[in-house]
Structure formats: structure tokens, C-alpha cells
N, C-alpha and C positions, 0 to 999 in steps of 0.2 A: 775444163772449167773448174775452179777450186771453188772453194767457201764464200772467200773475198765476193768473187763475183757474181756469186750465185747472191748474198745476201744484199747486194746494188743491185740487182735484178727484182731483187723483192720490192724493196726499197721507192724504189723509179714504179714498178706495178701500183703498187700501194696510191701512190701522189698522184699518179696518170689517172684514175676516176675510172681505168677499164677493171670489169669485173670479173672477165678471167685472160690470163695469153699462156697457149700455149707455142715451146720453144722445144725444135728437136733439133739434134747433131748429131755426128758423125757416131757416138757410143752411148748418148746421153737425151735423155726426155724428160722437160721439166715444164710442170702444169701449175699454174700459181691462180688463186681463185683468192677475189677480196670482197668480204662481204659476203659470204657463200648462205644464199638464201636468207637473208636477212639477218645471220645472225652475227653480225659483228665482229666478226674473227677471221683471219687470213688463214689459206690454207694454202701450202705448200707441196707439192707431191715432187721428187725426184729418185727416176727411175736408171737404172745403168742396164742398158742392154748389150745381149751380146752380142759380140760383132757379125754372126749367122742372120741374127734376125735385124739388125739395124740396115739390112738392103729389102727386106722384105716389104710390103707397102702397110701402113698402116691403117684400118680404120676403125673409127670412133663414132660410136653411137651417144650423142646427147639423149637424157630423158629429160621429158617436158615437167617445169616447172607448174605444179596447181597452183590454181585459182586463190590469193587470199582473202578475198570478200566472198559472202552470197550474191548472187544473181539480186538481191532487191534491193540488197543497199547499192550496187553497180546503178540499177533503173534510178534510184535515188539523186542518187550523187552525179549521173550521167546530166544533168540539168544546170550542174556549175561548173564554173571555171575553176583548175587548176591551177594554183600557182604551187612551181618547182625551183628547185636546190639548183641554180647556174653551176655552183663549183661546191668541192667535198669541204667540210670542216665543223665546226661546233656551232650547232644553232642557237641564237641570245635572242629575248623575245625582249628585252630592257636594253636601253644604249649602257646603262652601269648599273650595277646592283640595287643602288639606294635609288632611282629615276623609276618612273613607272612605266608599265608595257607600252610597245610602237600602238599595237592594236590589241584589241580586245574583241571576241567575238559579237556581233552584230553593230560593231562599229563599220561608218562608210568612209570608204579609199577610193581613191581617184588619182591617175596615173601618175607619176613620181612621186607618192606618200610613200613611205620609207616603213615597210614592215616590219622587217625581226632585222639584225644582224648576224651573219655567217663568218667566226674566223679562220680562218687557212696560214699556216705559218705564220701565225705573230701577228699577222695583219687582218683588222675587221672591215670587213665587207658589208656596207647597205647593201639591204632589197630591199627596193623600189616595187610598187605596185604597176604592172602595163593595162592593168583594166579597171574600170570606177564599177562599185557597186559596194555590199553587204559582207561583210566576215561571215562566212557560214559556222566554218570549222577551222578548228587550228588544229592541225595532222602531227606536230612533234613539239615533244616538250620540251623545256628551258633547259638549257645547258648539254642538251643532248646532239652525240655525231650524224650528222646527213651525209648523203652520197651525191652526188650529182645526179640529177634530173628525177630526186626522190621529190614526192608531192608534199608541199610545207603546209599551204592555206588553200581553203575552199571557198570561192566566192561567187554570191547571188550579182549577177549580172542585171539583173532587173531593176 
């Protein structure tokens, strides 16, 4: 596997929304992590092993990711609805610069009101609200990257 292909393999991870894959072959182990713990950055690892140990079985232990909230803002927040990122791209809380926000917090939505805008390759994507009630919280700021099925708006259902 050269360069080339290794750096399509990035590439295709990256756009795919999965947050790690790993690929082994015949002399070569390569781990590609996007978004590694929140922190915005791709991570790469490619390993060449030698041919003794490329029959050998491999295992791998994951360590568990902690917790990023306390336990009370969990009991808090476990009262509203969730709204998440469908696809990866740049989150717009204004349809254009100079137009004002989709929503504002403690404004009411009801299903197909048209939240923020997500663009992905060039092209801007509405979100649509699937539930009516209360903006609680707005979880990401303007102009900033999302991942797929990261929590965008927090909304009172009542």
C-alpha cells in the first residue's frame, strides 16, 4: 500500500462520519481515528509489521472513554429532548451573515421549523426541528465543525 492510498483511505474516513477504522494486511496495520476525543484533529497511526508477527493473532484492548458532564447536569438535561447533527460539516445558526438567527434560545419550534444550517461539501443543509416545544440550550456555536449525531439544541418538550 503506498502514500497514494494510504492518504484516500484518510480522506474516505474523514467524509464517512466513522470515528475510528481500523485496516490490517498481509505486513501493514493502519488505525485512522477522526475526531479523537473531541478534539478536532485526525489521527493517523501506520504501523509495518514484521512478517513473524503478522500471523500471530492480534488483540486490542480499547480504554473507556470518561464521562464529559457531572452526573447533575446528566439528571438536568436528561428532561429534554436532543436534537443531533444528521451529517458532518459546519454548523450556521443564520441562513447569511447579515439575516438574523433560525432560533434563539427560549424561542418555540414545531416540527419542520428550520433550526441552524449544516454545510457539507459546498452544499447547505436545513435542520428541521421533529419535535415542538422550548429552545432550552444551543450546544454549538456559529460557524463551528459538527460530527454526526453530535447534540446541536436542547429542547423543553412541554
Amino acid at each position: 500500500m503506498d502514500i497514494k492510498e494510504i492518504q484516500n483511505l484518510i480522506k474516505f474516513v474523514a467524509k464517512s462520519g466513522a470515528t475510528e477504522v481500523k485496516l490490517e494486511m498481509d505486513d501493514i496495520k493502519i488505525t485512522i481515528r477522526t475526531g479523537a476525543l473531541n478534539s478536532g484533529q485526525e489521527t493517523t497511526i501506520v504501523q509495518q509489521i514484521p512478517m513473524a508477527q503478522a500471523a500471530a493473532p492480534q488483540v486490542q484492548v480499547e480504554a473507556p472513554i470518561a464521562k464529559k458532564e457531572a452526573d447533575d447536569d446528566d439528571d438536568e438535561d436528561s428532561k429534554y429532548i436532543t436534537i443531533k447533527s444528521p451529517i458532518i460539516g459546519t454548523f450556521y445558526r443564520k441562513p447569511s451573515p447579515d439575516k438574523p438567527s433560525f432560533v434563539e434560545v427560549g424561542a418555540m419550534v414545531n416540527p419542520g421549523d428550520v433550526l441552524c444550517v449544516i454545510e457539507a461539501m459546498k452544499l447547505f443543509n436545513d435542520i428541521e426541528s421533529e419535535v415542538s416545544g422550548k429552545i432550552v440550550k444551543i450546544l454549538i456555536d456559529d460557524s463551528s465543525p459538527v460530527e454526526f449525531d453530535q447534540p446541536l439544541f436542547l429542547v423543553d418538550p412541554s
